[in-house]
C-alpha positions as CSV (number, residue, x, y, z in Angstrom):
1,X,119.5,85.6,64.1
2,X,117.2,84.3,61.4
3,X,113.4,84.6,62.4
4,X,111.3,82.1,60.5
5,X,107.3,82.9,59.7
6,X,106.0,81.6,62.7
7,X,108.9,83.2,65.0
8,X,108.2,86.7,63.3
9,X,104.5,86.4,64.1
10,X,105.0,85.5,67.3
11,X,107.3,88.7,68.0
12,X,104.6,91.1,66.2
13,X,102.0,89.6,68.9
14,X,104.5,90.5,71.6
15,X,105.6,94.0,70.0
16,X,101.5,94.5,69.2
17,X,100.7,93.4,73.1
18,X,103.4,95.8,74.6
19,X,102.5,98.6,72.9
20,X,99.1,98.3,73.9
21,X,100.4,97.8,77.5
22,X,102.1,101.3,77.2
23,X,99.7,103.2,75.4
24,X,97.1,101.2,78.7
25,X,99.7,102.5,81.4
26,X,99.6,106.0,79.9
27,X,95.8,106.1,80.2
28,X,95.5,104.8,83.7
29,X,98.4,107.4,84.1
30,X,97.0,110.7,83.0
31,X,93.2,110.2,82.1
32,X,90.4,110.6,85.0
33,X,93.0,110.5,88.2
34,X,91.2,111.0,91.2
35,X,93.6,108.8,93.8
36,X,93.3,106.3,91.2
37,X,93.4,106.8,86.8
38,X,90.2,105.9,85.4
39,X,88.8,106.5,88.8
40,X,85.0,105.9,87.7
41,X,86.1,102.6,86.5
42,X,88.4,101.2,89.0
43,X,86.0,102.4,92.0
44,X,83.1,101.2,90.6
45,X,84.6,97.5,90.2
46,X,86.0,98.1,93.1
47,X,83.0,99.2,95.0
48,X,80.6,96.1,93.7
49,X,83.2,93.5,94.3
50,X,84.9,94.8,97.8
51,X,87.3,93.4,99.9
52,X,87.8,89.7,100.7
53,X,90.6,88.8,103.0
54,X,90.3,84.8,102.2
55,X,91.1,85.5,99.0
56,X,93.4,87.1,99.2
57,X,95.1,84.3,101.4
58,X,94.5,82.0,98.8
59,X,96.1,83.8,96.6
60,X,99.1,84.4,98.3
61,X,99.8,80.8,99.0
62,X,98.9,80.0,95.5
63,X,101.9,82.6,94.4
64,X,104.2,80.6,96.8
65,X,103.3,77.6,95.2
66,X,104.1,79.1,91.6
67,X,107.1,80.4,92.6
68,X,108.4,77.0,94.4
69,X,107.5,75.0,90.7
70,X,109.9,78.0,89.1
71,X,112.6,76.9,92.2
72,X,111.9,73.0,91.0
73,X,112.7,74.5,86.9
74,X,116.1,76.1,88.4
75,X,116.6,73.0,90.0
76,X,116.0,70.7,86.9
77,X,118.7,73.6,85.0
78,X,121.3,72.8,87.8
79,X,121.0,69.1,87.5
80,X,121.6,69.5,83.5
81,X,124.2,71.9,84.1
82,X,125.8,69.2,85.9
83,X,125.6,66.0,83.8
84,X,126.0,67.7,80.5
85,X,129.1,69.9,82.3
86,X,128.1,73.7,80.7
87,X,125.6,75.8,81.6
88,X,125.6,76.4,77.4
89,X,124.4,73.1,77.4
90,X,121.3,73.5,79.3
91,X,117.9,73.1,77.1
92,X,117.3,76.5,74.4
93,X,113.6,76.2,75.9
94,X,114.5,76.7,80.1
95,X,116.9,79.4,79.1
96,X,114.3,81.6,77.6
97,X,112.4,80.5,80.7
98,X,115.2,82.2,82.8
99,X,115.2,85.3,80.5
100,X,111.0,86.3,81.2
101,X,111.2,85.7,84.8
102,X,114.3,87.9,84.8
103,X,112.0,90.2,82.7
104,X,109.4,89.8,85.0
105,X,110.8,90.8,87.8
106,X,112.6,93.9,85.8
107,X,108.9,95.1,85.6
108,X,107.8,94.0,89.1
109,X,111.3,96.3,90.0
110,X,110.4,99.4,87.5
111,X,107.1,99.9,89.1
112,X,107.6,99.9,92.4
113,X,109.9,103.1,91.9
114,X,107.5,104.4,88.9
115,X,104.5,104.4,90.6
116,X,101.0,104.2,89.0
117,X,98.8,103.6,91.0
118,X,98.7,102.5,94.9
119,X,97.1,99.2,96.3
120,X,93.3,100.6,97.3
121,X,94.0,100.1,101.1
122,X,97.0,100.6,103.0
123,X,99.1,97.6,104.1
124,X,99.9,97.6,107.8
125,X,99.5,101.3,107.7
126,X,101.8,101.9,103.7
127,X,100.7,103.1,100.9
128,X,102.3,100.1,98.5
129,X,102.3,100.6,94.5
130,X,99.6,98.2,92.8
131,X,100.0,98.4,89.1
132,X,100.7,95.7,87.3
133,X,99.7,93.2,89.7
134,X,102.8,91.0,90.1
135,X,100.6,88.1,91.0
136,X,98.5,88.1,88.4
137,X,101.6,88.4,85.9
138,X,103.2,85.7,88.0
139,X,100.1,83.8,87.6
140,X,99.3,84.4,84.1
141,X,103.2,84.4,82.7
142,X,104.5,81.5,84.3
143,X,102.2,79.1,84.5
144,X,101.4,78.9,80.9
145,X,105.1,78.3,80.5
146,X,105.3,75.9,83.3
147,X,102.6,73.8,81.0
148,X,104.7,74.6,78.0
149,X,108.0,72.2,79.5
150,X,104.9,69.6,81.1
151,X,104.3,68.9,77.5
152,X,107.8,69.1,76.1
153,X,109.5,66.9,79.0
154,X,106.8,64.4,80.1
155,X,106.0,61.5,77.5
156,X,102.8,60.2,79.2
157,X,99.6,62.0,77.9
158,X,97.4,61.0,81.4
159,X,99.6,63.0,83.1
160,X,100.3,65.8,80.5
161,X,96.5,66.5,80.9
162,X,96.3,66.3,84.8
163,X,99.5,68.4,85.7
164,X,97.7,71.1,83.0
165,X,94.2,71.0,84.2
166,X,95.5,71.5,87.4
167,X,97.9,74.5,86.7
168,X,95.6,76.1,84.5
169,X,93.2,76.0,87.8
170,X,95.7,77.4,89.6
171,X,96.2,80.3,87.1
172,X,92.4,81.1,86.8
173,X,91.8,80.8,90.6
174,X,94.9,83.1,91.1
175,X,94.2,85.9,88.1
176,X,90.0,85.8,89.6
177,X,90.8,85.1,92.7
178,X,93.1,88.4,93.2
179,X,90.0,90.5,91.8
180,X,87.8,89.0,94.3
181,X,90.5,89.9,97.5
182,X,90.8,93.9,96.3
183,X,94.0,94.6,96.7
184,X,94.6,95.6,93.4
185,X,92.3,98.0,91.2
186,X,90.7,96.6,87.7
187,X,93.2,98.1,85.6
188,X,96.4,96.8,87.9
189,X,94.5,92.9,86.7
190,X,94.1,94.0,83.4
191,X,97.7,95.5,83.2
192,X,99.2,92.1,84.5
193,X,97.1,89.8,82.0
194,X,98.0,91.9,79.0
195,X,102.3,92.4,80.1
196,X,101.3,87.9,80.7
197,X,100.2,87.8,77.2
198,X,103.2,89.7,76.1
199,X,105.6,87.7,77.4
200,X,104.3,84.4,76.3
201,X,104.6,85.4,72.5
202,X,107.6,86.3,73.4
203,X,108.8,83.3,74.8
204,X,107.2,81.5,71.7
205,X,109.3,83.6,69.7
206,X,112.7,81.9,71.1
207,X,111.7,78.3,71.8
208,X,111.1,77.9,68.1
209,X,114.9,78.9,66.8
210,X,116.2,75.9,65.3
211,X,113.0,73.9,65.1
C-alpha cells in the first residue's frame, strides 16, 4: 500500500504515541508500586480529588450513550451493505471505524488478563483491573471519530457545529468527569487519553488512502 506524506506522518504520530504508551505502562508497572505504580502520584490525586458516586453515574450513562451512536454507525454500515449489495462496498472511512473499535476492545480484553493496576476500591466486594480506563479511551477514541463522519456525511454546517459541540461536551464531561468519580487512578486517565490519541492518527492514516 502506498503511504502519501500526510498518511506517513500520521502513522509516525501513532507509532510515536504507542511507544510512549508502552514505555508509560512499563513505569506505572515497575517504578514506586505500593498497591498502586507511581503510588505518590496516583494517591495524592487521588487523595485531593476523592470519591464521587454521581459522577460516576454520569459517566456511565454517558458511555451507554457513546456506545448506542457506535450501534447507530453499524447500523448506517448494514443499510449500505444492503443497497450497494457487498459489504466491500461499504464507505473506506466506516471500515477503519470497525477496525479501532475492534482494537479497542483488543486492549480493553489484554488488560483485564494483564493486570496493572486495580480500580482504587473494590466493586461490590472485587478487586477489578483499572488501567487504561476503557471509558475514557471509549470517550476520547470514539467520539473524535464519531465527529470525523458528522463532517464527512452531513452537508449542513448549523448542524455540523451543534452535533460537535455537543459530542465534544460529551467527551470532556466523560474523560473529567471519570477523574472526579475515582474509580480509576491518574495514570489509568492518562493511559486511556494517550492509547485515544494513538488511535486517532491512526485512523487518520487510513481514511486518507485514495484521497
Amino acid at each position: 500500500m502506498y503511504f502519501s506524506k500526510k498518511q506517513k506522518i500520521w502513522l509516525i504520530l501513532s507509532l510515536v504515541l504507542f511507544t510512549i504508551f508502552v514505555g508509560f505502562t512499563l513505569m506505572v508497572a515497575l517504578v514506586d508500586v505500593d498497591q498502586v505504580g507511581l503510588s505518590h502520584l496516583n494517591q495524592f490525586v487521588w487523595q485531593k480529588l476523592g470519591r464521587n458516586v454521581i459522577w460516576e453515574h454520569i459517566t456511565d450513562w454517558l458511555g451507554y450513550l457513546v456506545i448506542l451512536l457506535v450501534l447507530g454507525i453499524v447500523a448506517w454500515q448494514i443499510v449500505q451493505a444492503f443497497h450497494r449489495k457487498s459489504l466491500m462496498r461499504i464507505d473506506q472511512n466506516l471500515l477503519v471505524f470497525d477496525v479501532v473499535c475492534a482494537i479497542l476492545v483488543a486492549f480493553y480484553a489484554f488488560f483485564e488478563f494483564v493486570v496493572i493496576n486495580y480500580r482504587p476500591e473494590l466493586v461490590d466486594g472485587v478487586a477489578k483491573a483499572s488501567y487504561p480506563s476503557s471509558h475514557v479511551m471509549l470517550f476520547a477514541t470514539i467520539i473524535p471519530l464519531l465527529i470525523w463522519q458528522v463532517w464527512h456525511y452531513l452537508k449542513t454546517k448549523p448542524w455540523r457545529i451543534v452535533l460537535t459541540v455537543l459530542m465534544i461536551l460529551v467527551a470532556v464531561l466523560g474523560v473529567i468527569g471519570r477523574l472526579l468519580s475515582g474509580v480509576h487512578w491518574f495514570t489509568d486517565i492518562l493511559a486511556g487519553l494517550i492509547i485515544s490519541g494513538c488511535m486517532g492518527c491512526l485512523y487518520q492514516t487510513f481514511v486518507m488512502v485514495n484521497k
